[in-house]
SERO-4910 file (N, C-alpha, C, O; in steps of 0.05 Angstrom, whole numbers):
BEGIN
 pado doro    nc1    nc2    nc3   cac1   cac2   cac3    cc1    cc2    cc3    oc1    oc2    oc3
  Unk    A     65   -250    -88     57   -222    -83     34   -215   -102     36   -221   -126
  Unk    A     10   -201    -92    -11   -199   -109     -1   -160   -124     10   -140   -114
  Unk    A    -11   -166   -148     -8   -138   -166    -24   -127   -172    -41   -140   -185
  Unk    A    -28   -107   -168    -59    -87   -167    -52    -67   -188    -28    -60   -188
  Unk    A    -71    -51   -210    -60    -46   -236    -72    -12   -207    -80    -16   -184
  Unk    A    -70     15   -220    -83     34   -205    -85     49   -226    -64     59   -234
  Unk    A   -104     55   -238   -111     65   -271   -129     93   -269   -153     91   -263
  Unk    A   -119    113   -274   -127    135   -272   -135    148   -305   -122    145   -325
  Unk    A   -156    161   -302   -175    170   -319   -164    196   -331   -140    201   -330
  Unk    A   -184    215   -344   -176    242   -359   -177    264   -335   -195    268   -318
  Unk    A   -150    279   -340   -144    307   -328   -131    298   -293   -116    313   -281
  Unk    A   -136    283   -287   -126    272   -263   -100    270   -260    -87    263   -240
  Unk    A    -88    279   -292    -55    294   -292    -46    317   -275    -25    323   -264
  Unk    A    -75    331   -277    -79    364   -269    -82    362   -235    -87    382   -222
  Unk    A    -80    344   -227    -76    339   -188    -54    353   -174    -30    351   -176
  Unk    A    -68    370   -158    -57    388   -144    -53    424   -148    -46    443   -133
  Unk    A    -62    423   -183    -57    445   -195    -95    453   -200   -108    473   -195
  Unk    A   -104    425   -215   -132    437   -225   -160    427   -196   -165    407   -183
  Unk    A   -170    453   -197   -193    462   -169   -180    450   -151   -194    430   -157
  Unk    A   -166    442   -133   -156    445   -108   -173    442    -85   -172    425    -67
  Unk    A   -195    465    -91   -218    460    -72   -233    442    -82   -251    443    -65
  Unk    A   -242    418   -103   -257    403   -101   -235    375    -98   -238    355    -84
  Unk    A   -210    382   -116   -197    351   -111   -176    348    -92   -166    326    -87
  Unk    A   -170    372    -82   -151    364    -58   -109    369    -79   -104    366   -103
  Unk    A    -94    375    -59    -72    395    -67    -52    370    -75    -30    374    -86
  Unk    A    -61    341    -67    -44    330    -74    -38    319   -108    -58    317   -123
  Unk    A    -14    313   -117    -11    312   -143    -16    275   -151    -11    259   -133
  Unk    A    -25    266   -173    -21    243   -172      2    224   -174      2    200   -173
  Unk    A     25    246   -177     50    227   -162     46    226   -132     50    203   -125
  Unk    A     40    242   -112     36    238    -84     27    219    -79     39    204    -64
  Unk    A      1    212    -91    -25    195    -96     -7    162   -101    -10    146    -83
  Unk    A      4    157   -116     21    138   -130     40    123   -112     44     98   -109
  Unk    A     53    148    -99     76    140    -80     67    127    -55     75    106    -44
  Unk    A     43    146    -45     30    129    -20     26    104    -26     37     87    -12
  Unk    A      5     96    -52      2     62    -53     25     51    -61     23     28    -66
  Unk    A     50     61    -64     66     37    -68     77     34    -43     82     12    -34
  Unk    A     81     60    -29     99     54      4     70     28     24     70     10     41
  Unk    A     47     44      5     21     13     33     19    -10     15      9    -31     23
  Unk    A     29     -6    -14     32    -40    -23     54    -49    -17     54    -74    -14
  Unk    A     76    -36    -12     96    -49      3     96    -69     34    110    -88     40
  Unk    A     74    -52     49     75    -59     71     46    -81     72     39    -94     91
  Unk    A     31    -79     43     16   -103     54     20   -124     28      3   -135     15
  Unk    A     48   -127     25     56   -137      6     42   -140    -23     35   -159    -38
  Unk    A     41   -118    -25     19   -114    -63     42   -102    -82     60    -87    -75
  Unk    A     39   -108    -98     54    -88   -121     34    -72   -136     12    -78   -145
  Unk    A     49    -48   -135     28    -31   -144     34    -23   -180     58    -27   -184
  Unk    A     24    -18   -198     26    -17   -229      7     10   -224    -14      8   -211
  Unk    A     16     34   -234      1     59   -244      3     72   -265     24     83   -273
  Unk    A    -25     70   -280    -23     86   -302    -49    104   -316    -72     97   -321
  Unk    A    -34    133   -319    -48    152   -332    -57    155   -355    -39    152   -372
  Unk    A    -86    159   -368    -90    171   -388   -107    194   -396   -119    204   -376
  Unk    A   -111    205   -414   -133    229   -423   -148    203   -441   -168    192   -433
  Unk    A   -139    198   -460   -147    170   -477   -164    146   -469   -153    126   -460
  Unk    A   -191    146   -473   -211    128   -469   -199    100   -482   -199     80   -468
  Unk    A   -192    100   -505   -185     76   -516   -148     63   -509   -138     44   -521
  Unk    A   -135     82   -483   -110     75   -478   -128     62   -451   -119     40   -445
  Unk    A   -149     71   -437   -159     62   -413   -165     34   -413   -161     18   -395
  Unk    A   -178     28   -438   -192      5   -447   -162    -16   -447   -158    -35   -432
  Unk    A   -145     -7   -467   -121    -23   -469   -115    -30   -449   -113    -54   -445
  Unk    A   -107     -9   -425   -100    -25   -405   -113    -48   -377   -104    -64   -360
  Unk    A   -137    -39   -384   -163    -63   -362   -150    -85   -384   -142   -106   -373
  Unk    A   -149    -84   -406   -145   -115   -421   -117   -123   -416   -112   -146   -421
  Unk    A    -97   -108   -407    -69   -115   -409    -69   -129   -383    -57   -151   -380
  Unk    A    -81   -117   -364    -91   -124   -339    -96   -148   -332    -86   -159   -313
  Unk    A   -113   -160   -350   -123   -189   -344    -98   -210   -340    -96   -230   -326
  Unk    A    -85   -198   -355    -51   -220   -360    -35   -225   -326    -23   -245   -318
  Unk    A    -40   -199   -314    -13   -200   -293    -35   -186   -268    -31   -193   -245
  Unk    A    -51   -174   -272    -69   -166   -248    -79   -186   -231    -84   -209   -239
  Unk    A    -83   -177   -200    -97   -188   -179   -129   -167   -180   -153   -173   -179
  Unk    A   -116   -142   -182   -154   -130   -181   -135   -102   -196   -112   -102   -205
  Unk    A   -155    -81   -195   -157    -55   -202   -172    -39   -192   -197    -39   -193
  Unk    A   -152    -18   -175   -176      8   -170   -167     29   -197   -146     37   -209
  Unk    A   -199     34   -199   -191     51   -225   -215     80   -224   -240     77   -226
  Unk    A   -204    102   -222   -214    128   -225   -224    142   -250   -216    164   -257
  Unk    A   -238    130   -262   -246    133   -291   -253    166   -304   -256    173   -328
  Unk    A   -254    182   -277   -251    214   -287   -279    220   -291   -298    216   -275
  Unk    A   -278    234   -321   -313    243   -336   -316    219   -344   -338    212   -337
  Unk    A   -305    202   -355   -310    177   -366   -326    163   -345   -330    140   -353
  Unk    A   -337    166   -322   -353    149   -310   -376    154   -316   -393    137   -310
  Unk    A   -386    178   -328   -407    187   -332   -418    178   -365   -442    178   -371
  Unk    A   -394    171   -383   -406    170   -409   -389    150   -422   -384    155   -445
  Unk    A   -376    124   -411   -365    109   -429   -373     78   -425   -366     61   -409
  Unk    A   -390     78   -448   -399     45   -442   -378     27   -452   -376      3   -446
  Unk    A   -358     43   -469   -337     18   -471   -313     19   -444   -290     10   -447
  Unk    A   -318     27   -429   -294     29   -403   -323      9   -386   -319    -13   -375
  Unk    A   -340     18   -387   -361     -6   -373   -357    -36   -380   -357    -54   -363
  Unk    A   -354    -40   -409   -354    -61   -421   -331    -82   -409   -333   -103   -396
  Unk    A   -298    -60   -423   -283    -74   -405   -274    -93   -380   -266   -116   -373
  Unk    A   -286    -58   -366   -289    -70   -339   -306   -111   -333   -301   -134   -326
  Unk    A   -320    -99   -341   -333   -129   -343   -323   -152   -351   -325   -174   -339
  Unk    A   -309   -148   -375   -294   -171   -391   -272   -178   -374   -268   -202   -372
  Unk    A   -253   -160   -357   -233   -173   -355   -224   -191   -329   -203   -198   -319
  Unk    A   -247   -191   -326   -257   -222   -296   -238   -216   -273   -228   -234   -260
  Unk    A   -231   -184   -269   -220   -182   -249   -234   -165   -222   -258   -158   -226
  Unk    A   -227   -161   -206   -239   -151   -183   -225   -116   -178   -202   -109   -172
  Unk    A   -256    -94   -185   -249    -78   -198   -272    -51   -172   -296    -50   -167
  Unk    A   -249    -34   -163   -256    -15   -145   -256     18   -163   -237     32   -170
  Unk    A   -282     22   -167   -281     56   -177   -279     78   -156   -296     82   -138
  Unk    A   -256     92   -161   -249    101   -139   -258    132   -141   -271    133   -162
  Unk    A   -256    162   -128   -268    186   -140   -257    201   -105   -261    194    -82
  Unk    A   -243    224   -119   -234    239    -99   -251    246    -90   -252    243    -65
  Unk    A   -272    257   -101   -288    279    -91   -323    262    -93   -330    243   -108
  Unk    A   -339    277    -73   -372    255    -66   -382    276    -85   -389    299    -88
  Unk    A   -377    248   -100   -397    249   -132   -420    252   -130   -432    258   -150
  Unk    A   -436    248   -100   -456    249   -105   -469    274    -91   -492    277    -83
  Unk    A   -452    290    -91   -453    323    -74   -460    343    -93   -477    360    -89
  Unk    A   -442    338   -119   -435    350   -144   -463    351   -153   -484    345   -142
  Unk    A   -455    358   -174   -465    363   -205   -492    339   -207   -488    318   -197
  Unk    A   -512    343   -217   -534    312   -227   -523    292   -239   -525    269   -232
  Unk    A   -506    305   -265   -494    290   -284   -474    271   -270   -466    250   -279
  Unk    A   -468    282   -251   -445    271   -244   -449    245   -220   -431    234   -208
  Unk    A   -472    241   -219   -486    227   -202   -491    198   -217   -499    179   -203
  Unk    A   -488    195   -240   -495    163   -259   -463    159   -260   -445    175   -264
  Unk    A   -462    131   -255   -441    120   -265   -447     90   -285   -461     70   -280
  Unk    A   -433     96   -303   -433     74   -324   -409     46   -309   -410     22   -312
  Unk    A   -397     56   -297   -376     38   -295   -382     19   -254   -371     -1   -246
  Unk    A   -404     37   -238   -402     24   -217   -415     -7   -215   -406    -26   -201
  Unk    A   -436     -7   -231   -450    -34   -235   -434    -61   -239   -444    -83   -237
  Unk    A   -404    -56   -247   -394    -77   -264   -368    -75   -239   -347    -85   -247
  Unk    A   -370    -67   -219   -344    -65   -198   -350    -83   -177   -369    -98   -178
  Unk    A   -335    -84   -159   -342    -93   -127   -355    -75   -112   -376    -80    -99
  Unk    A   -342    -49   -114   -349    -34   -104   -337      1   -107   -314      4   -116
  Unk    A   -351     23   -100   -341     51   -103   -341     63    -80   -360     65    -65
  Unk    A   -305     76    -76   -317    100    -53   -307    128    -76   -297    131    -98
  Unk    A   -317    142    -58   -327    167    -61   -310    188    -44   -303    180    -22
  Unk    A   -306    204    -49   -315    231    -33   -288    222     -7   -299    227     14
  Unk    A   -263    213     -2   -244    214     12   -222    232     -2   -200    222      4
  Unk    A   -219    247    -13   -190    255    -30   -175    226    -31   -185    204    -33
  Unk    A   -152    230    -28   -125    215    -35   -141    185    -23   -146    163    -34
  Unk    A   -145    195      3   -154    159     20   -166    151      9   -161    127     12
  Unk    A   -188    155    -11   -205    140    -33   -187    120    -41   -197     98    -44
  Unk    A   -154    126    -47   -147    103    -68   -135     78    -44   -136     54    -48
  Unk    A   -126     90    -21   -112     76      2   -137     59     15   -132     37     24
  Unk    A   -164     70     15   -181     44     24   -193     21     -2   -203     -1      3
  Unk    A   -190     30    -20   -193     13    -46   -168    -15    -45   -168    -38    -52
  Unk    A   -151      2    -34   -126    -19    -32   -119    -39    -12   -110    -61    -15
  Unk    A   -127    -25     11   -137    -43     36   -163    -64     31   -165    -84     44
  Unk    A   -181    -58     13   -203    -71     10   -203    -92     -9   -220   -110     -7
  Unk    A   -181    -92    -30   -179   -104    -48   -170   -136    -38   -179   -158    -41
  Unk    A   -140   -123    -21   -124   -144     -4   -136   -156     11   -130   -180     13
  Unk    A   -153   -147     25   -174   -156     48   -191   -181     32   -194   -205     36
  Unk    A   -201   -165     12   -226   -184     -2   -222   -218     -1   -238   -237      2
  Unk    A   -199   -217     -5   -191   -245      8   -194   -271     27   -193   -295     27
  Unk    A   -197   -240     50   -194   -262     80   -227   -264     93   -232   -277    113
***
């Protein structure tokens, strides 16, 4: 069975409660439960974990390397300003999807650079919740 880590970034605690209208009403337990009921059914195990903590993010891309098949990971503000979550990413020779509720590239300028997409497979954007459900389909896929 392949294990997919699903690593969520800062404030992405606040799902379902914080703007609504940009990230959508679901909570990231909702979020969580869906990929484990579609890693169930495409035989993945799913591993999820939250932080506010840049250097708990980092810990876990490295814990990752041990038991991971890939990672979709939602890096939050941190996509915009962390070259050590870039770094990681890179080091830990795994196959790595940045995922983003909302089209980053609609938003804000700032919010338009990402430090962390260069070092991925690939980023979607701009699906709410399905952002993480096609990361997961794509991951498994990458395979065949």
């Amino acid at each position: 069975m392949k294990k997919v880590l699903v690593l969520h970034g800062p404030n992405l605690n606040l799902l379902g409660t914080r703007e609504p209208e940009v990230y959508g009403r679901f909570t990231l337990t909702d979020i969580n439960e869906r990929l484990v009921v579609l890693g169930e059914t495409l035989g993945v195990e799913i591993r999820a974990f939250q932080s506010n903590s840049e250097g708990a993010l980092v810990d876990a891309l490295h814990e990752a390397r041990t038991w991971a098949d890939g990672v979709i990971f939602n890096p939050g503000g941190y996509t915009h300003t962390s070259v050590a979550l870039r770094d990681a990413v890179a080091a830990i020779g795994l196959p790595v999807i940045e995922v983003h509720l909302s089209n980053v590239h609609a938003r804000e300028e700032f919010r338009r650079h990402s430090y962390i997409a260069p070092v991925c497979v690939g980023s979607i954007t701009g699906f709410g919740w399905r952002s993480y459900t096609a990361a997961l389909r794509l991951l498994v896929e990458g395979d065949e």
